[in-house]
N, C-alpha and C positions, 0 to 999 in steps of 0.2 A: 830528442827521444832516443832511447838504445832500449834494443831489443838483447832479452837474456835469456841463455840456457835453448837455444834454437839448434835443432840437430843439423838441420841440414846446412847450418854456417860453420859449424863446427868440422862436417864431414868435409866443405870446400876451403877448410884452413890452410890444408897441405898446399895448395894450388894457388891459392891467396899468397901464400907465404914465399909460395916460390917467386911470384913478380916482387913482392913489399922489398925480400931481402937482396934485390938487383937495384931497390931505388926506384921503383916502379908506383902506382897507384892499382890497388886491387877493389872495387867497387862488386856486391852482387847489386843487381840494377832489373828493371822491370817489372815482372811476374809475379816473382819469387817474393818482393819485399811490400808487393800491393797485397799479395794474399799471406802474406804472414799476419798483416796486419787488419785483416778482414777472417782471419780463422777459417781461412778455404783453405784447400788440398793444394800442396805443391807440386806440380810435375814437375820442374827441372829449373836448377840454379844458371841465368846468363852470368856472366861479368866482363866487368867495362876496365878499361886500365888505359893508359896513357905511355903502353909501350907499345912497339911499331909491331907488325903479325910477325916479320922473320926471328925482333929478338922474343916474342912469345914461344915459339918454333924452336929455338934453341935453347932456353929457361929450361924448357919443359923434358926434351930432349937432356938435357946435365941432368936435371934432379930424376931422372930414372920414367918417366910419364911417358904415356903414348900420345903423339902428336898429330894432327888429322888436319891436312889446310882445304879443311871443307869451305873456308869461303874466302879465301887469302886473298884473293881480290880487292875484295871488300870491306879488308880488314879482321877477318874472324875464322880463329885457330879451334879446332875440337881438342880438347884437353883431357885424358882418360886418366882416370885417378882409385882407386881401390874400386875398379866396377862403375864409375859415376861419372858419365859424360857433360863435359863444360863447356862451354859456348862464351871462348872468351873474345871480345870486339875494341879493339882499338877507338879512342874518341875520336867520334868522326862530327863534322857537317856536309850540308848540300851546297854541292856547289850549283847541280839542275836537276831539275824534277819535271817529268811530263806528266804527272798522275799515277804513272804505273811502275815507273821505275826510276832511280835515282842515280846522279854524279856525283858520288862523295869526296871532301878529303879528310884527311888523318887529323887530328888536331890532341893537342893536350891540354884543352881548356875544358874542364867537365858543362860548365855554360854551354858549349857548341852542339856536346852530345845530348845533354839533357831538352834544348830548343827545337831539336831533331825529331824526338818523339812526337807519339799521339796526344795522351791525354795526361794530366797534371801529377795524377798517382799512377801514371808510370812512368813518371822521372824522377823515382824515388832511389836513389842509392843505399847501400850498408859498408859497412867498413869489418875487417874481421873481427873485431870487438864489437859490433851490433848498435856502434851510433849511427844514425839513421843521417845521412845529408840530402837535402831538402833545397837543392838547385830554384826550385820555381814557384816556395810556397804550395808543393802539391800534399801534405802531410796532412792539412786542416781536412782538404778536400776528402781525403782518404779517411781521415777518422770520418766523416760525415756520411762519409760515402754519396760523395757527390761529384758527376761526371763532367767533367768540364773539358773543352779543346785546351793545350797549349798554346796561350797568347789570343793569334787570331784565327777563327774559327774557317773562314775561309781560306784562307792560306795553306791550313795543316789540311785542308780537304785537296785541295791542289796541287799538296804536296803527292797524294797519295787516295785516291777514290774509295780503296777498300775501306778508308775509316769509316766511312759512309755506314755502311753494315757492321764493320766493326764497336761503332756508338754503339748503335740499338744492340749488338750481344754483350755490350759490357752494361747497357743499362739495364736487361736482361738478368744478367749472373749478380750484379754489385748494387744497383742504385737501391737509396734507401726507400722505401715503401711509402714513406707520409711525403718524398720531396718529388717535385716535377720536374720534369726536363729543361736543363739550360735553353733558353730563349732563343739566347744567339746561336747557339748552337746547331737547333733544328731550322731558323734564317737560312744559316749557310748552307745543311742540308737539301733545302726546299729550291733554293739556288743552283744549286749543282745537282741535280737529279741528272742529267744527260749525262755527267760520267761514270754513270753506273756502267752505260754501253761500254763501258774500254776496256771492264773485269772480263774474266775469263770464266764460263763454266763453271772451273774448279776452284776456283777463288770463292766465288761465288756459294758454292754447293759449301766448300769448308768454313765457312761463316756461319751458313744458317743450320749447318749440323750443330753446331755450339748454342747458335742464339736457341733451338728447337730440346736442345737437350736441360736446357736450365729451367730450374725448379717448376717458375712462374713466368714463363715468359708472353702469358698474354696481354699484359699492358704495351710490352717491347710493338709485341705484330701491331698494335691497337694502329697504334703511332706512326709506325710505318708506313700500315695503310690512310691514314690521313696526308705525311708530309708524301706521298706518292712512291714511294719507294717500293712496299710490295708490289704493286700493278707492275713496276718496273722489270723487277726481278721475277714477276711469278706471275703473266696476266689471270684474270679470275682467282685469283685466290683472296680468301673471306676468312678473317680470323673471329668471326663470332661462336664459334665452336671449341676455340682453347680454351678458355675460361671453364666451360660447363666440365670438359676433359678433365682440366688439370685437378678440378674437385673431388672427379669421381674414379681418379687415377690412386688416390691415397690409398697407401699400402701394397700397392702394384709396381711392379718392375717400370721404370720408366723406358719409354721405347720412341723416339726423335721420328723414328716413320711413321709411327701411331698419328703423332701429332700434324705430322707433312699429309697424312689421307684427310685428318680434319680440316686442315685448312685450305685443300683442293688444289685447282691452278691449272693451268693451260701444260701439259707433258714434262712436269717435275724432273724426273728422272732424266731426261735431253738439257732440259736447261738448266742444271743443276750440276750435269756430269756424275751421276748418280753410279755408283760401280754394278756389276752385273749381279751381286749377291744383293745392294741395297736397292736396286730395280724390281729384282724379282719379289723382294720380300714386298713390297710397294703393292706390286701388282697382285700379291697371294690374298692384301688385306682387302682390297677393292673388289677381288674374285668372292671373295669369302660373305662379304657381302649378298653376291650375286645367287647363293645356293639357298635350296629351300628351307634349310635350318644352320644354324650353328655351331651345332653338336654336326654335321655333316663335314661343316665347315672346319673343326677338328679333325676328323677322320682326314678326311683329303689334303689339306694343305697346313695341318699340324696346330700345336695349340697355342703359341704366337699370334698367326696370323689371323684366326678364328676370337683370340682373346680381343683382339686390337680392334674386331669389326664390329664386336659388340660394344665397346667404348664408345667409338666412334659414333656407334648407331645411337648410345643413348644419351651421348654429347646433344646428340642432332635433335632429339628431343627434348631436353634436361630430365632427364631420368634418372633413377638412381639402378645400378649394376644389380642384379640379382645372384648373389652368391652360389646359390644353387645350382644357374646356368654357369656359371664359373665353372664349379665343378663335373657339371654333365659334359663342358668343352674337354677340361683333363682326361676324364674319362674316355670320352668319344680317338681321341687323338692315340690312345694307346692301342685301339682295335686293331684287328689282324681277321679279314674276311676271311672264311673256315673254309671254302671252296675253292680249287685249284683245276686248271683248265684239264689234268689230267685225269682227273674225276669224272669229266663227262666224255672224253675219247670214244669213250665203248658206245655211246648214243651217238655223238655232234662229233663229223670229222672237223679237223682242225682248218681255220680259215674264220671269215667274215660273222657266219655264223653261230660259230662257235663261241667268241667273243661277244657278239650281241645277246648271246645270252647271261653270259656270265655278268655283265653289264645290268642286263635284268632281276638277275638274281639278288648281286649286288643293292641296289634299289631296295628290291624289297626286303632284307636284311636290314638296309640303314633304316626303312621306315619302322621296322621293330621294334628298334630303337637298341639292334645291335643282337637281340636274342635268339633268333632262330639257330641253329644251331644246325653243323654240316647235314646229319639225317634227315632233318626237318626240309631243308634248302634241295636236296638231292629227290626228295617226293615231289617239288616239284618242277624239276625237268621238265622242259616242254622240247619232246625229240624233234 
């Protein structure tokens, strides 16, 4: 198979070009060449080659390029090219693996690097002329779009825990809709659940922000929670509520914490490692909830977090979204209460007081549904 007229191999020719013409192997490998061929978005070209990091390092360095040994270690050079960062890795295998981390070496055999990965169609290489090489037979898998371990299912879990979660978000983002999950696969899965314990928070949390952000990902949770893996990662979380969401999301900004309030769980945001912006936004939807309207629910903690509770609310019912409340949130979220504490000064000195009233006020404003207006509000003062 060759891939033609693809920009972004065209864009990494120059950096291709610079290993080929040392006598080097320049492969783009992983991401980039599963979703070329599944017509997803590219975020970012790796490439594999069969020269050591220092002579990457210096290639790159001659031909004018900025050179970054963001993981020299480990084999892998950042290669800056007209603005476009490249992630180039020496062919490696394992020499040990504890589940979380790996002892690699260097190799120039592409067999060693391609046995290393996760899964079939991401041991897909390109050459800079866009022939596709196909190390493991993973290219069928990919046109079918069908998720399978490299080799043995157990072992590539062993190698590494995170595939765990990582399965379910690529079955999530890729698996074709009429095929079921490899057999052996969720075996091995169901087998190794206890190393889920050896992820980290944030391994963790950056997984399920991907698996939560894909289209359709309530089949992925379905499955999950059957081979035991949500309870693991999330106790009490219930994915019977994605589904009815992902329905009644159509045409709606998609939102990954909309989906994280539907599906519950015992302190998300702790066991997740949830940042302090994606904490609080968490906490705004479940607040929003809490208030005696919606449209209130706008007003106060904006039209996000108010849109997402009414989702969710009608998730929880199978309901269909009433557009109107849509709009009444928009609206509500753009108010700006007409009284200011220095309005009442000349009645209400400043203090406890004073505040409890404006509080009051407030209240009955929102129940107007926004319209009294500051004369109206100032009659009634209560000194």
């Amino acid at each position: 198979m060759k891939l033609t007229s693809i920009k972004w191999l065209e864009d990494a020719a120059p950096v291709m070009a610079m290993l080929e013409g040392a006598g080097h192997r320049a492969l783009a490998v992983g991401g980039c060449v599963r979703n070329e061929i599944f017509r997803e978005p590219i975020a970012d070209v790796d490439i594999a080659t069969d020269a050591l990091p220092e002579a990457v390092m210096a290639l790159a360095n001659k031909a004018g390029f900025r050179a970054i040994p963001t993981g020299i270690e480990h084999g892998t050079v950042t290669v800056v090219c007209s603005g476009e960062a490249y992630e180039i890795t020496t062919f490696r295998k394992d020499v040990e693996t504890d589940g979380r981390r790996a002892v690699v070496a260097f190799s120039t055999d592409i067999l060693d690097d391609a046995r290393r990965r996760d899964f079939t169609f991401n041991a897909l290489y390109v050459q800079a002329d866009g022939e596709v090489i196909d190390p493991l037979n993973g290219l069928e898998d990919a046109k079918a779009r069908r998720l399978r371990f490299i080799e043995n299912a157990f072992e590539r879990i062993k190698e590494d825990s995170l595939r765990i979660l990582r399965y379910f978000r690529f079955y999530a983002q890729y698996r074709d809709p009429l095929d079921g999950p490899d057999m052996e696969a969720i075996a091995a899965i169901s087998a190794s659940i206890d190393m889920l314990d050896t992820l980290s928070s944030e391994r963790v949390g950056a997984e399920m922000r991907k698996l939560l952000s894909a289209s359709e990902p309530e089949v992925a949770l379905a499955l999950m929670a059957q081979t035991g893996v949500l309870p693991r990662i999330l106790p009490g979380a219930d994915p019977r509520f994605i589904g009815p969401l992902v329905a009644i999301e159509d045409g709606l900004p998609l939102r990954w914490l909309r989906r994280l309030a539907a599906l519950g769980g015992e302190a998300p945001a702790k066991r997740w490692r949830l940042s302090k912006a994606e904490a609080k936004g968490l906490a705004d939807i479940f607040a929003a909830m809490t208030l005696p309207s919606l449209t209130e629910a706008g007003y106060r903690l904006g039209e996000a977090a108010a849109i997402d509770a009414l989702l969710v609310q009608s998730a929880s019912i199978t309901m269909p979204v009433d557009p109107w409340l849509i709009s009444q949130i928009k609206a509500a979220s753009q108010e700006v209460f007409p009284l200011k504490a220095p309005y009442l000064m000349d009645r209400i000195p400043p203090g406890k007081a004073l505040g409890l009233e404006l509080k009051r006020l407030e209240t009955l404003w929102i129940a107007s549904g926004f319209t009294l207006t500051a004369a109206a509000l100032d009659k009634m003062v209560k000194p």
